[in-house]
Structures are given as structure tokens and as C-alpha cells.
N, C-alpha and C positions, 0 to 999 in steps of 0.2 A: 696918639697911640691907643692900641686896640684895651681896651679892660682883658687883665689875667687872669683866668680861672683852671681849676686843676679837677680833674676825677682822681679818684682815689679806688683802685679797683687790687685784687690780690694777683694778677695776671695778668700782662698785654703782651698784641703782637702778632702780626697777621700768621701765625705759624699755633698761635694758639684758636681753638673753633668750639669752644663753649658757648654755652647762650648767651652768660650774663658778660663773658668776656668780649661776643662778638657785637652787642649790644653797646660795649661801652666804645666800642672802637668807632660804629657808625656814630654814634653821636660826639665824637671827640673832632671828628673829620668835619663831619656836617657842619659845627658849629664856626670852623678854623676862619669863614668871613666876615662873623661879627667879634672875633674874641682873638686872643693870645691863650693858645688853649696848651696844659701840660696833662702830662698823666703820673702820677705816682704811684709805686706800682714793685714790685717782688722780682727777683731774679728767676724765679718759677718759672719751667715753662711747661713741664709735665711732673704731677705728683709725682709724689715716690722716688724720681728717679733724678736725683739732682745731678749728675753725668750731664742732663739737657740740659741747665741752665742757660742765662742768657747772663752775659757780664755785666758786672755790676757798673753803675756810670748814667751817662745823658748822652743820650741818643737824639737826633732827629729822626721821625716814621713818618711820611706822607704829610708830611708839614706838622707834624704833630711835635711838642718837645717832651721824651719820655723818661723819666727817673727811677731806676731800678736801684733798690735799695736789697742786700744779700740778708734773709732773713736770720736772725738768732735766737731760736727760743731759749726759755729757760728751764733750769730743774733736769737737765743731764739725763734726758730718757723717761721721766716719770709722768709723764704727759695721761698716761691711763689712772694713773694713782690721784692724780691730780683732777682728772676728770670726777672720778667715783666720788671725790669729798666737795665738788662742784654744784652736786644734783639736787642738793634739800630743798632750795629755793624753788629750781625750776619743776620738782615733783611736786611740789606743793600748788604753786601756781597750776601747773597743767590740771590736774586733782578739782581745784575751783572750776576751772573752766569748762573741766566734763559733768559737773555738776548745775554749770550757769549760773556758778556765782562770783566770776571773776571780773566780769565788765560791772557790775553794780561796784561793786569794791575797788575796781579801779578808779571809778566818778567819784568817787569819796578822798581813797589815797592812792595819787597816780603811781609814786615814783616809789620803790622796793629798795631800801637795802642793805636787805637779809644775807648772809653769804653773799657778801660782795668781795671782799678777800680772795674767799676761796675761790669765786666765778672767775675773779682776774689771774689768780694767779695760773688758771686753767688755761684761758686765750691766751697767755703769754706762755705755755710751754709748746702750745700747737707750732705743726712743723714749718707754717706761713708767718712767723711772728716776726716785725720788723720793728725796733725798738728804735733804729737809726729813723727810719719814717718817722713816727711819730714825736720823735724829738725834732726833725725839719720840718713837720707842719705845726711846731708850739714855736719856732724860732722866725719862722717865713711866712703866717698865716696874713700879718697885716700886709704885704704883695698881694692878694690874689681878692677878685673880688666876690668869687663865690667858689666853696669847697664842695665837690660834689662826691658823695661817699656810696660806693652799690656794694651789694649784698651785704644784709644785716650778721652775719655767723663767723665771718674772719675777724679776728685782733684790728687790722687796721680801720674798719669802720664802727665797730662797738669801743674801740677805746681812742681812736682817733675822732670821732664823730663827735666829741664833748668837748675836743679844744679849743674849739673856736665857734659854737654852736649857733651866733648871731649871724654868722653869715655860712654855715653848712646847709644842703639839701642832700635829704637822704633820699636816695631809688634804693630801695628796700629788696626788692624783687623774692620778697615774701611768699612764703607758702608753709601748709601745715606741719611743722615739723616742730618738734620739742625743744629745740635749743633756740627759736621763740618767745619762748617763757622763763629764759634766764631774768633773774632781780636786775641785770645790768642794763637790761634792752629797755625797761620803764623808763632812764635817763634819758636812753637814746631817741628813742621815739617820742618823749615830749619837751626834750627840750630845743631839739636842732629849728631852723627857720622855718623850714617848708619842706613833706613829704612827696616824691612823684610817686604812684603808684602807674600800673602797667592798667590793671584790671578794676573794675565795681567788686568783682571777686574779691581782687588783693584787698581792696579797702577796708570790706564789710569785715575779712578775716582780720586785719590788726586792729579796728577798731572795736572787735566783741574782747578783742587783750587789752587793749591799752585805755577804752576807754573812751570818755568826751574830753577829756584834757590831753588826747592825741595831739600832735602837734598837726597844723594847718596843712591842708592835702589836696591835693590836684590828680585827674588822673591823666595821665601824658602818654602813655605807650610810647611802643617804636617802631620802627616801619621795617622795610627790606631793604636789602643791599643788592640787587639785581646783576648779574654777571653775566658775560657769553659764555657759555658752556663749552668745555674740549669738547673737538669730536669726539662722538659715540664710540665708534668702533675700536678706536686705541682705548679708550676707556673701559670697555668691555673686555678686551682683549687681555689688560694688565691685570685685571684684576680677576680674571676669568668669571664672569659672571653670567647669569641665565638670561633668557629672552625675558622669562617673568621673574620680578625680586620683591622683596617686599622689604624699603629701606626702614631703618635705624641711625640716624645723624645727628654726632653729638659725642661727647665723651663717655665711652663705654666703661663705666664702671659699675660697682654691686648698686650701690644707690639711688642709680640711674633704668639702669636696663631691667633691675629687679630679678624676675623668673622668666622674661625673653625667654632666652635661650634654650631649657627642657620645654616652658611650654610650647615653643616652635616646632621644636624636634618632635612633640608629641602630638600633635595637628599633623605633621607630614605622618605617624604611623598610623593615624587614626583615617587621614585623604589618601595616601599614599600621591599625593602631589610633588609635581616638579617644579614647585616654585623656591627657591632659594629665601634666605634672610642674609641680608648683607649691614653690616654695621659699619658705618663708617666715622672714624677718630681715633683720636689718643686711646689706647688700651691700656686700662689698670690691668699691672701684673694679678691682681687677687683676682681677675675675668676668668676662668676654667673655659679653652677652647678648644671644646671639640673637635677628635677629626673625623667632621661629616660632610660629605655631599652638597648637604641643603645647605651648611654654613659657608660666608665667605668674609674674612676680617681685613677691612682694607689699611688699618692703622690709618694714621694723619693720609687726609687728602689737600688738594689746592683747591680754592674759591672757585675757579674753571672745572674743575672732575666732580666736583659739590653740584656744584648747577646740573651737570649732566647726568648724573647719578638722580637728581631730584626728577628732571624732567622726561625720565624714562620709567620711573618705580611705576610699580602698577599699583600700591598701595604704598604710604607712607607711615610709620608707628610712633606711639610715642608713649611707652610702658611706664615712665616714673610719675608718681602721684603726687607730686614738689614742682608745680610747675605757676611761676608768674605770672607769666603772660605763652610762652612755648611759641619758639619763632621757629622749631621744625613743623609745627602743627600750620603756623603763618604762610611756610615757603609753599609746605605741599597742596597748600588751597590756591594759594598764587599762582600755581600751576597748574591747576586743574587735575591736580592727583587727589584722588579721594582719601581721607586719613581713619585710621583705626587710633582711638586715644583710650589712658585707664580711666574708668569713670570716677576715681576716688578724687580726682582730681576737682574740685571745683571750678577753676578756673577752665580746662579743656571743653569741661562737661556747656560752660556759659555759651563758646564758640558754637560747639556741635548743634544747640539748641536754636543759638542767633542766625548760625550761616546755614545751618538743613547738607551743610557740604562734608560733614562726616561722622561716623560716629562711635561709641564711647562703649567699652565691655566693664564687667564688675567680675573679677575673679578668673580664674585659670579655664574653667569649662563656657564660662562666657565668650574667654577670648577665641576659643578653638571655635565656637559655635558662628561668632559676628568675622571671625577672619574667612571663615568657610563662606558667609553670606557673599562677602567682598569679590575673593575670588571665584567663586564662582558662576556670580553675574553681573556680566558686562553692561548691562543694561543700566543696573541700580550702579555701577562705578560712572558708568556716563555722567548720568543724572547727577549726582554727587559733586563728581568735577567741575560741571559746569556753572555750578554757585557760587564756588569758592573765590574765582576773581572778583566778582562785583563786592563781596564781602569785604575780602583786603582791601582795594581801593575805597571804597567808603571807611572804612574805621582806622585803617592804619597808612594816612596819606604824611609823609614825611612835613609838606610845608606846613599843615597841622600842629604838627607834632612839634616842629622844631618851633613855633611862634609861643605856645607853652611854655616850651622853656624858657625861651630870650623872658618872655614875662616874670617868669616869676625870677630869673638872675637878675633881673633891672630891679625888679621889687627889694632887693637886696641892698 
């Protein structure tokens, strides 16, 4: 019988097209020939709007076996109150760290904790909190042979991630953001087995947090999902879209897309261009969608209208500065679409410099400035594109990628 192992992720489901969610899917599938793979995992399938759920239960998905557990937070609404008396710890840590004295201090005393109380009882009122989860993986943990936990900021990886930590692997899919530097993530990040990181980026960034008594770390990435593309023309047609666009892929939220949106609108009055911005995903109700012209909001697309959407942009974006590894930035170089990224990104910024196949703006007048460059010469978009394959295929080749893993789950 095959060895059973479980991801732990706050979303699955091919109807879900986040990164860190589409991330966990390829690799759950991928692995399905050497393992008995499950996924455990939230009735979630679009924030906010629990109308979308998916029912609670075990499901089979593409061979996969998936366990949706119906989240419960706690604290009856006080989630913000709860958050405000959360913050001492992680202000303080951040605080050290804009100073550069947070990694010496952490090689001394790794693990925090300070407000820890207050930290937990914060994760446990967020609206992803599954209390049923994390009481089946303290009850079912010796079944599986390795627990694989992604993204470090939901309840089920910062507080599940400690139950069984001799045999968990964190994919952190890390970036700079302040709920990072919670007291509770010291646990996490130095006591679990083994770290995958996507990036050098991700690494250097948690290890200037956590320190030299990080827990053991490998950089593993993830590759493409490659699909045939719906025809064009029904795809253009549905969603009315321009001959020139400039895509957005991925869930459209404030945290995500940022100032997208006026700064696009304010490049079209400054060009008076007829190039559209199309977004394509799940839309946060808190999105403000304009009605204009240049916009086009295609909500949830399929894998096939993805592909075709990619391999027609004339430019591809990727505005949030929280980025991993960034497999929209992956797909549109796999394609030979040249990409525009925010430079605050480290990790974006490593690609553009490695691959020469796209590149990076800092700020609102930057972006109007490097998006003008793009669109306006065909030439430098040529040039551009045509780097971008040999790039993917050398760093991000799946049979790579997936021998990593198998390594380090055997090492288990």
C-alpha cells in the first residue's frame, strides 16, 4: 500500500484559482503515483460569501481524497477586537526588524511567547477557523506519513502545524507582510521537520525573522499546469474583450490588485489608449467596479478560458507586493507574454532580473510610465517574450521539483 499523506491548505477545488490554492492542487495530483494523497481543507470556496460553500464531507477530486471541515470561529463577531489586543507581540517584533535586530535575537531566543493567548485567540476567531480540523489531525496524525501545511497566516497551519510537528512540512509561501512576525510563527517555523520554500527570496526573508534555529529548508518551487486553451473568439466574445488587454489573474481583492484599478484608469487619461484591463477571478465584494470602457471583470473563469486569456494578453500584471513565488508572473513568461510586476516585491523583482523577460515598476507614476514603455513597443514586448520560456523550463521543470519533495517526505 502506497504511504498517506495529507496537505493542509484553507481552500481546495478546481473552481477555486488562487495561487497558493492552485499550487496545492498541482502538487496533490502530481504526487497521486507515489502516495495516497488527501487534502484537508474549509468548506470555503469564495470569501465573504459563504452562499458558495462547498459541503462539508469527503469527497474524491481527480483521484485525490478531499476533507472539508465547515469552519467555526470563535468570539461571536469580535474578530477585530480580538485582532487590536493580538498586535504587541507582532509590533514589537516588526519594530526589531526595521531596526536589524531581530535576526541576531532570534539566534539567541528563537521561539516567542509573548501574547500568545491573545495571538491564538485572534486565529481562532478569523472567519477560516476550523476547530473540527485540527482536532482530526491531533486524533488521525499517526495514519499519514507526512503532513504538509501552505500558507503560514490561516489558523489551520499556524495552529495545526505544531501537532504533530516531527513529521510536518511547512510551504510557507511567505512574503513580507506583518502577520509574519506574530510570537506564534517562532513555534511554527522552528519546530516543524522541514521548510519548502518557492524562492532564495522566500528563504533569505524568513530566515532574517526566524533566524539560524529556522527549521531545516529546501527550496522546491512549483511548475505549470499547462492546458489547451477555449477557442479565442467565444472567449472574447463572452466576455467582450479588446484585441489589446492587459491581463490581471488571480483573486481580485484590495490586498491583491492594490491601486490597479485608478492607476489604469489614469494611464488610459494620461495615453488616451485603447487598451483595456481585464481581471480575471473571484471578486471581493469590497472591489469598487467601475463602469468603464477600459474595464472588463470576468469573475471565476475555467482552466481552458485561463490559458486563452494568458496566451492572447499583450501584457501580463501582477500589482501585489506579497508574492512567493507568483505563478501569474510563471504562466505569462511560459508564454511568451512579456509581464509588468510591483517592484516592492522581492521575490518578482529576483525573476525580472534572472529571466531579462519582464519588468518591475516602484509606485503609481512608475507604473503609468514602464506600462506606456510596454505598450507602446512592440519590439522591446518581442524581445521580452521571447526569454521567458527557456527561463521556466530551466527552473521550474516539474520532474525537478517533484523529486524534492518525494526526498524530503521519505526523509520523514
Amino acid at each position: 500500500m502506497p504511504r498517506k499523506i495529507a496537505f493542509v491548505i484553507i481552500r481546495y477545488g478546481t473552481e477555486v484559482n488562487g495561487g497558493a490554492e492552485v499550487h496545492c492542487r498541482m502538487l496533490a495530483e502530481r504526487l497521486l503515483p507515489r502516495y495516497d494523497v488527501e487534502v484537508l481543507t474549509t468548506t470555503i470556496r469564495l470569501f465573504g460569501d459563504p452562499s458558495q460553500d462547498y459541503p462539508e464531507g469527503t469527497t474524491s477530486e481527480n483521484g485525490v481524497t478531499v476533507r472539508r471541515f465547515r469552519p467555526k470561529p470563535i468570539g461571536g463577531g469580535l474578530v477585530e477586537r480580538l485582532r487590536r489586543r493580538s498586535k504587541r507581540a507582532r509590533r514589537l517584533r516588526y519594530r526589531l526588524a526595521q531596526a536589524g535586530l531581530l535576526r541576531p535575537l532570534a539566534d539567541r531566543h528563537p521561539v516567542w511567547r509573548m501574547h500568545r493567548e491573545a495571538e491564538r485567540r485572534y486565529f481562532e476567531a478569523q472567519e477560516g477557523h476550523t476547530p473540527d480540523m485540527l482536532r482530526y489531525i491531533a486524533e488521525h496524525a499517526d495514519e499519514y506519513a507526512a503532513l504538509i501545511f501552505m500558507n503560514y497566516y490561516f489558523s489551520q497551519t499556524l495552529l495545526g502545524g505544531t501537532i504533530a510537528p516531527e513529521k510536518t512540512i511547512l510551504i510557507p509561501l511567505a512574503h513580507p507582510d506583518r502577520s509574519l512576525y506574530y510570537a506564534m510563527q517562532t513555534e511554527l517555523f522552528t519546530r516543524v521537520r522541514r521548510i519548502a520554500f518557492n524562492t532564495a527570496a522566500e528563504e533569505r526573508l524568513c530566515r532574517s525573522i526566524f533566524g539560524r534555529q529556522m527549521a531545516p529548508a529546501t527550496i522546491v518551487g512549483a511548475g505549470l499546469d499547462p492546458t489547451a486553451p477555449a477557442p479565442w473568439p467565444d472567449v472574447q466574445a463572452r466576455y467582450g474583450i479588446a484585441e489589446r488587454y492587459v491581463l490581471y489573474l488571480g483573486r481580485v481583492t484590495p490586498g491583491k490588485i492594490r491601486s490597479l484599478i485608478p492607476d489604469f484608469l489614469a494611464y488610459r487619461r494620461r495615453y488616451g489608449s485603447d487598451v483595456q484591463l481585464v481581471l480575471a477571478g473571484g471578486i471581493d465584494p469590497a472591489v469598487a467596479r467601475p463602469d468603464d470602457p477600459g474595464l472588463r471583470f470576468t469573475g471565476f473563469v475555467s482552466d481552458a478560458e485561463k490559458s486563452a486569456l494568458v496566451r492572447h494578453a499583450t501584457v501580463m500584471i501582477n500589482p501585489s507586493p506579497h508574492e512567493s513565488l507568483s505563478l501569474l508572473m510563471l504562466e505569462s513568461l511560459a508564454n511568451g507574454v512579456p509581464a509588468l510586476v510591483n517592484g516592492a516585491s522581492d521575490v518578482m523583482r529576483d525573476h525580472c532580473e534572472r529571466s531579462g523577460a519582464a519588468l518591475w515598476y516602484d509606485g503609481t507614476r512608475d507604473f503609468r510610465r514602464q506600462l506606456h514603455r510596454l505598450l507602446s513597443d512592440a519590439g522591446l514586448r518581442r524581445t521580452l517574450g521571447s526569454r521567458g520560456p527557456a527561463y521556466v523550463r530551466e527552473n521550474y521543470d516539474w520532474e525537478r521539483i517533484l523529486e524534492k519533495l518525494h526526498a524530503i517526505i521519505e526523509s520523514i
